[in-house]
VEXDREN-2710 file (C-alpha; in Angstrom, 1 decimal):
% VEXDREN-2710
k/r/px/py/pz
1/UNK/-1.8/-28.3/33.1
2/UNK/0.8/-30.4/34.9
3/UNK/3.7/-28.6/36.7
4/UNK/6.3/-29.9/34.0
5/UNK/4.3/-28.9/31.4
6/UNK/4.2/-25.5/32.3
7/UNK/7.9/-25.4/32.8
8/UNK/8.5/-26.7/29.7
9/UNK/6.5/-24.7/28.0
10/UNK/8.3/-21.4/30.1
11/UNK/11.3/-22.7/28.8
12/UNK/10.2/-22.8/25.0
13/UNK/9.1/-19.0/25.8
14/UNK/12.3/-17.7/27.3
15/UNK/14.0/-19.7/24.3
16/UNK/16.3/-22.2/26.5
17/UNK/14.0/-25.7/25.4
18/UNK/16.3/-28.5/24.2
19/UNK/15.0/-30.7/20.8
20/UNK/14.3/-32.9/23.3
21/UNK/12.2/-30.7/25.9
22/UNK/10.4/-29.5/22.8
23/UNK/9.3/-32.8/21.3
24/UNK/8.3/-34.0/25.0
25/UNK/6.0/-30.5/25.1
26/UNK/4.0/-31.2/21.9
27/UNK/3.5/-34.8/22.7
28/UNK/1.7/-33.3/26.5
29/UNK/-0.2/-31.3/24.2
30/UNK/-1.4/-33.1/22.2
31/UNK/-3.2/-34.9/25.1
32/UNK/-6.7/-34.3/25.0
33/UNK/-6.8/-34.2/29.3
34/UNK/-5.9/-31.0/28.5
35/UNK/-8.3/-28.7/26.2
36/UNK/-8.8/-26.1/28.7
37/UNK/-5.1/-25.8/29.5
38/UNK/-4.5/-25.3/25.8
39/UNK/-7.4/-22.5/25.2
40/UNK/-5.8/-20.5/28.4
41/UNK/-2.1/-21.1/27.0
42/UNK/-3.5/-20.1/23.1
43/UNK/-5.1/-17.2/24.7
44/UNK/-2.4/-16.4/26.9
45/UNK/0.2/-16.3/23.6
46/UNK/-2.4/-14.2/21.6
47/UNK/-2.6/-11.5/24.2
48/UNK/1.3/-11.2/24.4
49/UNK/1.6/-10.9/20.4
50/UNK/-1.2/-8.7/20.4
51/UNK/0.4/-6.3/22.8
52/UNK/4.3/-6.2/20.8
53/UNK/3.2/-7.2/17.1
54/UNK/-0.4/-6.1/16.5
55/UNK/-0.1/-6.9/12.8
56/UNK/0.8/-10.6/13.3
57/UNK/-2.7/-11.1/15.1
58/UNK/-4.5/-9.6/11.9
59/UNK/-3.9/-12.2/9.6
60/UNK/-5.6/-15.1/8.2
61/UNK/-4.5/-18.3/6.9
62/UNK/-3.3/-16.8/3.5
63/UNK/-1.3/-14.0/5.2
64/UNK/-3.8/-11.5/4.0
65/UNK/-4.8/-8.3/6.8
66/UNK/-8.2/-9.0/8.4
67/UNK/-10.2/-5.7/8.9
68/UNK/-10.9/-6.9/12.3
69/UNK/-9.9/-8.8/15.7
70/UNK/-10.1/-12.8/14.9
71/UNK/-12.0/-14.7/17.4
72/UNK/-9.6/-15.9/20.6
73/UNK/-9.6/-19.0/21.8
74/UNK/-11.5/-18.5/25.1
75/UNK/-14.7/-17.8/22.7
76/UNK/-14.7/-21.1/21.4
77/UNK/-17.6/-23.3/21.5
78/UNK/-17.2/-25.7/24.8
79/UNK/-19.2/-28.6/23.3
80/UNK/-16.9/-30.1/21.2
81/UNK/-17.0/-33.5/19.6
82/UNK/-14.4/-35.5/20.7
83/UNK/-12.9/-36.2/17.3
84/UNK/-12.9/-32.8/16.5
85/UNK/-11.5/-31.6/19.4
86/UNK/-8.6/-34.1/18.4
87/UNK/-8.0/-32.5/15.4
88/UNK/-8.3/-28.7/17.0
89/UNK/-5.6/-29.7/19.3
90/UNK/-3.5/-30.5/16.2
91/UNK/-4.1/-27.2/14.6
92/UNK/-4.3/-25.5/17.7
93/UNK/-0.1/-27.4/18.7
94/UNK/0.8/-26.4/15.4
95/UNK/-0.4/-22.5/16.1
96/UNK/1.2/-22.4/19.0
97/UNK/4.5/-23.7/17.7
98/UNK/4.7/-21.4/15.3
99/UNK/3.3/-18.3/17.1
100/UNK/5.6/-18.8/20.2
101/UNK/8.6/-19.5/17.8
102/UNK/8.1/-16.1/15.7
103/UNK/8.1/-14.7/19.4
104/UNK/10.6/-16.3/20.5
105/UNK/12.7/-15.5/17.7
106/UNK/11.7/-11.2/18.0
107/UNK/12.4/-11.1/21.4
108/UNK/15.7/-13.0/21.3
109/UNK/16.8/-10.4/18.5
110/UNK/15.0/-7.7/20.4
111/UNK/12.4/-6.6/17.9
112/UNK/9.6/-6.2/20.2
113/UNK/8.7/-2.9/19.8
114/UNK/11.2/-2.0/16.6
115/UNK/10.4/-5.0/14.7
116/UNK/12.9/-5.0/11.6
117/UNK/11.5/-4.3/7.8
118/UNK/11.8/-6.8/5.3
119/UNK/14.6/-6.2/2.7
120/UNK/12.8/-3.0/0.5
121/UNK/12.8/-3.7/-2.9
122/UNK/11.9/-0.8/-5.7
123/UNK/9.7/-1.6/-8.9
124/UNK/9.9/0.9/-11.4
125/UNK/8.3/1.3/-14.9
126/UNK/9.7/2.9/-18.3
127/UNK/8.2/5.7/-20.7
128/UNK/5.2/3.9/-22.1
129/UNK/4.9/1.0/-19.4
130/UNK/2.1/0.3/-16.8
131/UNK/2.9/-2.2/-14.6
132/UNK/0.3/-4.0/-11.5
133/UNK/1.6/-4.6/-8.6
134/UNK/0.5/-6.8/-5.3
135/UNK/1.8/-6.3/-2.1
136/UNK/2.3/-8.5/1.0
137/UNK/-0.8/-7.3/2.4
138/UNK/-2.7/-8.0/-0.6
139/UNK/-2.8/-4.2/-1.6
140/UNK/-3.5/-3.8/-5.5
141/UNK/-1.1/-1.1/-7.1
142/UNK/-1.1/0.0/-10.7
143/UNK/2.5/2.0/-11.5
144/UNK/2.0/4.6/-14.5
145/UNK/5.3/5.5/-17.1
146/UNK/8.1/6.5/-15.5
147/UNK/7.4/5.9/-11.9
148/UNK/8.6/3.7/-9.3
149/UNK/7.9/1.9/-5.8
150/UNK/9.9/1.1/-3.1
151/UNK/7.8/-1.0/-0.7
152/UNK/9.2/-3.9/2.4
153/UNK/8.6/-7.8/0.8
154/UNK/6.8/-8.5/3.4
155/UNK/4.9/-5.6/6.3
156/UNK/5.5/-6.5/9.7
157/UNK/4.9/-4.2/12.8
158/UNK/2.4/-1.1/13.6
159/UNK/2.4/0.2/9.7
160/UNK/2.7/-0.3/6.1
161/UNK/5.4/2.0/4.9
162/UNK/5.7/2.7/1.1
163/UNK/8.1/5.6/-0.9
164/UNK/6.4/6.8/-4.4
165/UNK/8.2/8.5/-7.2
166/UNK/5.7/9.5/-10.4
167/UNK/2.1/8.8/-10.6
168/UNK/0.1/5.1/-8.6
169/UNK/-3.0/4.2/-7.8
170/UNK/-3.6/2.4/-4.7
171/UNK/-6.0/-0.5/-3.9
172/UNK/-5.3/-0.4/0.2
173/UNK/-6.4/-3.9/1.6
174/UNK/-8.2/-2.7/5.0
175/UNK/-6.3/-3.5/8.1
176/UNK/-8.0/-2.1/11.4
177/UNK/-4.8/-0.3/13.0
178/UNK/-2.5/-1.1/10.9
179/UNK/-2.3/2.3/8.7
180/UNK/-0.7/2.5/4.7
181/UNK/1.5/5.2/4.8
182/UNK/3.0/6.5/1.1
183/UNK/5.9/9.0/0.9
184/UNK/6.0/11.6/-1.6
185/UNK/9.0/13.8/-0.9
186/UNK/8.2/15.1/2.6
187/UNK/4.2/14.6/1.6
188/UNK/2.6/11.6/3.4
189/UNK/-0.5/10.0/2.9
190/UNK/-1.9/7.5/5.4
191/UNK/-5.2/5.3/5.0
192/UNK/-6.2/2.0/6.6
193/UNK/-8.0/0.9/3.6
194/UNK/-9.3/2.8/0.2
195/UNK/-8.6/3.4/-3.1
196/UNK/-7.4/6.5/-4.3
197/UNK/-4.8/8.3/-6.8
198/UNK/-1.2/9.8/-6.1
199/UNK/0.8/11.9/-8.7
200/UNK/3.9/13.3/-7.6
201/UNK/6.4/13.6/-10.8
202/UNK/9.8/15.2/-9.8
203/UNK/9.7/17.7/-12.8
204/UNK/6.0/18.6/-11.7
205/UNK/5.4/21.2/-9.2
206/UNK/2.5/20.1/-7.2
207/UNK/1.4/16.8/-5.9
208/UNK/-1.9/15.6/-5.9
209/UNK/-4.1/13.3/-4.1
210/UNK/-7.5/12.0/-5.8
211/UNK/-9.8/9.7/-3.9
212/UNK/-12.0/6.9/-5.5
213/UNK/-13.3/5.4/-2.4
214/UNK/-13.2/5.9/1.3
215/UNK/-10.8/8.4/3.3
216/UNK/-7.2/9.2/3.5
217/UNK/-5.7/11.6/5.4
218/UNK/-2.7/14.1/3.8
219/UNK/0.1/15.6/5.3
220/UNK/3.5/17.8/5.1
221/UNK/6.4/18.3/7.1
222/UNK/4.0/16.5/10.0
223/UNK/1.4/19.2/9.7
224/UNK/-2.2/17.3/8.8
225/UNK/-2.8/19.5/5.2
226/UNK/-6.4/17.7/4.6
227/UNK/-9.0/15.0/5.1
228/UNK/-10.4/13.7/2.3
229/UNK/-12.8/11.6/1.6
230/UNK/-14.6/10.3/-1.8
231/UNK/-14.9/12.3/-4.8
232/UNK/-12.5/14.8/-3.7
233/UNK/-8.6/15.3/-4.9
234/UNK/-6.0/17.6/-2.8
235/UNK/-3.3/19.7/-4.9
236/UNK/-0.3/20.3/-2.7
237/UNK/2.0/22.8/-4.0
238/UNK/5.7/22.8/-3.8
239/UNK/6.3/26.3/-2.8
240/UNK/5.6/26.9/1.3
241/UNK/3.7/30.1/1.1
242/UNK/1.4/28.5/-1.0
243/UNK/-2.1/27.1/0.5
244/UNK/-3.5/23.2/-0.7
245/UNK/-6.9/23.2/-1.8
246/UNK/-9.4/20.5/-2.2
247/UNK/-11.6/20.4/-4.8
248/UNK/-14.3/17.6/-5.9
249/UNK/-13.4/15.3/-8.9
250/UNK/-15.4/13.2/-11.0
251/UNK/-15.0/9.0/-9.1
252/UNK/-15.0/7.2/-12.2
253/UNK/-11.9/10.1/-13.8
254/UNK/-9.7/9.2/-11.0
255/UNK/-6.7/6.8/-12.3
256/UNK/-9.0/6.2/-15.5
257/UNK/-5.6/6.8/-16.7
258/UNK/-5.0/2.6/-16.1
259/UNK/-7.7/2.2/-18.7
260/UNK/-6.1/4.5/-21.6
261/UNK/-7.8/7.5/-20.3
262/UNK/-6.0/10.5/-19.7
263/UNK/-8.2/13.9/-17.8
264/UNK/-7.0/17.3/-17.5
265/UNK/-8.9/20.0/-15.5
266/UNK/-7.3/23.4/-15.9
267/UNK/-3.5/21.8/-16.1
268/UNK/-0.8/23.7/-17.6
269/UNK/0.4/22.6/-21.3
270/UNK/3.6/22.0/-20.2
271/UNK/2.4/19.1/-17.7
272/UNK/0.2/17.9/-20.2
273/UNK/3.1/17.7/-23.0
274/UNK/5.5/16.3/-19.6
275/UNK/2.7/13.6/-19.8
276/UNK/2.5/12.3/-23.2
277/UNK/6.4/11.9/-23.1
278/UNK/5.9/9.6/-20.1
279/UNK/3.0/7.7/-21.5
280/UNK/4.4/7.7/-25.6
281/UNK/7.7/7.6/-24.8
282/UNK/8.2/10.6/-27.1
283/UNK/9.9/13.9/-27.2
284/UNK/7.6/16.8/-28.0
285/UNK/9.0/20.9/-27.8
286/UNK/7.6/23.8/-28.8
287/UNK/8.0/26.4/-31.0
288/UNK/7.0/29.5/-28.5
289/UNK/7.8/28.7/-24.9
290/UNK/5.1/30.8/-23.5
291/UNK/2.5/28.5/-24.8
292/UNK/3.7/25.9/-22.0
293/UNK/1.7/28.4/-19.4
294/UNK/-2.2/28.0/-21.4
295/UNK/-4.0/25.9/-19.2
296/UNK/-6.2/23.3/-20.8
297/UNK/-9.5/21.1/-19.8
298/UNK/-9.4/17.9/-22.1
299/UNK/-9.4/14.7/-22.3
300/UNK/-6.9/12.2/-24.0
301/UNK/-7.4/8.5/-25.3
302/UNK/-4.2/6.9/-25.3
303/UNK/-5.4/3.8/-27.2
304/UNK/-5.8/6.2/-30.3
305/UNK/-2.5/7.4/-29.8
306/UNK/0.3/10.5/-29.9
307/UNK/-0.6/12.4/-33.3
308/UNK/-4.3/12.0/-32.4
309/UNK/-3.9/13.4/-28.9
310/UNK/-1.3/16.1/-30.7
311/UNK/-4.5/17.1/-32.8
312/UNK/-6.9/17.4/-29.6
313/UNK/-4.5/19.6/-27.7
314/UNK/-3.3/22.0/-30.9
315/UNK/-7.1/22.7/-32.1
316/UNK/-8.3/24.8/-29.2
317/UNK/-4.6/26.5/-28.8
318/UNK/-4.7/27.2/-32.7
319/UNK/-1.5/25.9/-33.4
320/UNK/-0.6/22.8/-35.1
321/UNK/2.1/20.2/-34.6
322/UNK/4.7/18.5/-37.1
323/UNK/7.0/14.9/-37.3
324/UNK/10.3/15.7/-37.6
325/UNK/13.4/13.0/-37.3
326/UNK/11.3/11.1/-34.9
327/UNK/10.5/14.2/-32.7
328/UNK/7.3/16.4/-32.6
329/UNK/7.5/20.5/-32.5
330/UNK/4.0/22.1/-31.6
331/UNK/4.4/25.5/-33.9
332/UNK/1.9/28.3/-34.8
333/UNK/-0.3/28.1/-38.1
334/UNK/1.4/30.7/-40.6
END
């Protein structure tokens, strides 16, 4: 690489290159006299993102996470045909123009090692509404009733940061140090890629973590509450004094709720009844308030809908339920 061409090119790093300068740099560069200079400078720009903005070095041309490293320049082949080097140059100008400027730009505005969030945005679902969601990353989420999302537009930085209210499942797109962190009150649950289940209601006591596939780690008030891994769910209670327990769950029950399918293991009536409001968009009482503590094991088809799932839950509590001005009351047999 020629003396001027490494000044101009120190120039377009420190951010003081003229229109001019610029133009006269891509034009050296695009001389192909210089392949090895332009592997070295490639390499040389790679290193520095990879060292302030990990995350910007783990994508691919879509702008989806890769799970791993991508291949730097000084790996390359060095037999190259000349018309194809021709064309690598281009890409390979066109790369460094737009990596140098995004780093240019951060360090200019001083984001090196605090890189600034996109504008969050919040996506929230009614009673009775499911909603799929797709993040930056490509991470699949599926929002049950009454819950809502607040996630960055796009994830830039060391970690992907998301705040849950209500119930999600979570299809993490795998991103080698570059952890998905969800918020749950002062709960937080960090993966680098998995599937897995998070319920965390405001009028609901506990919350709870299931796992579909691969391993997530829980935690409260910064004190590491579990490890889980597949087949296994965490219930974290709201009161202090309390300890969380993990217990094993049946993969194909967690967040079969997307499909209509609704599974209770030993759950109070009073979450169930919480539930079928969310998911009907209905208002259901009862008659004695003490049957809200009987715990129930059943499960619920939401595609055969409210009266039906009414029936399932009063037969084994021998009670029975009745339609009145658009509401339901869940009443003793006299």
């Amino acid at each position: 690489m020629t003396n001027k061409t490494e000044i101009l090119f120190q120039k377009f790093v420190d951010g003081t290159c003229t229109q001019q300068e610029l133009n006269e740099l891509m034009d050296l560069l695009k001389d192909n006299q210089h392949e090895e200079s332009v592997r070295a400078m490639l390499a040389k720009v790679y290193r520095q993102v990879e060292q302030t903005l990990p995350s910007y070095t783990y994508v691919d041309s879509t702008g989806s996470l890769l799970p791993e490293q991508p291949i730097q320049a000084e790996t390359a082949p060095k037999r190259v045909v000349r018309g194809h080097f021709r064309r690598l140059i281009a890409a390979a100008t066109i790369l460094l123009a737009a990596s140098l400027l995004t780093w240019m730009l951060l360090k200019q505005n001083d984001t090196f090692q605090h890189p600034k969030l996109a504008q969050p945005v919040t996506r929230s679902t009614e009673k009775k509404e499911l909603k799929h969601l797709v993040l930056s990353d490509g991470t699949q989420v599926w929002l049950n009733a009454a819950s809502e999302l607040t996630y960055p537009t796009s994830f830039d930085g060391k970690s992907r940061v998301v705040y849950l209210k209500g119930e999600a499942f979570f299809d993490v797109k795998h991103a080698e140090k570059i952890p998905f962190l969800i918020h749950t009150g002062d709960v937080v649950t960090t993966v680098l890629g998995t599937s897995f289940n998070i319920r965390a209601y405001p009028d609901q006591q506990d919350i709870r973590v299931e796992v579909k596939r691969g391993k997530v780690q829980v935690s409260k008030a910064d004190k590491v509450m579990a490890t889980l891994t597949q087949g296994q769910a965490l219930q974290v209670p709201s009161v202090a004094q309390e300890a969380a327990e993990v217990k094993n769950v049946k993969e194909a029950e967690v967040a079969e709720w997307t499909a209509g399918k609704l599974h209770y293991h030993d759950q109070p009536l009073k979450e169930i009844l919480q539930d079928l409001e969310r998911n009907f968009n209905a208002a259901i009482t009862v008659e004695d308030e003490n049957l809200l503590k009987e715990e129930l094991n059943t499960t619920l088809d939401k595609n055969a809908g409210l009266e039906k799932a009414l029936e399932n839950i009063c037969l084994p509590l021998g009670v029975k339920f009745e339609k009145k001005n658009g509401k339901y009351l869940i009443k003793s047999i006299r």
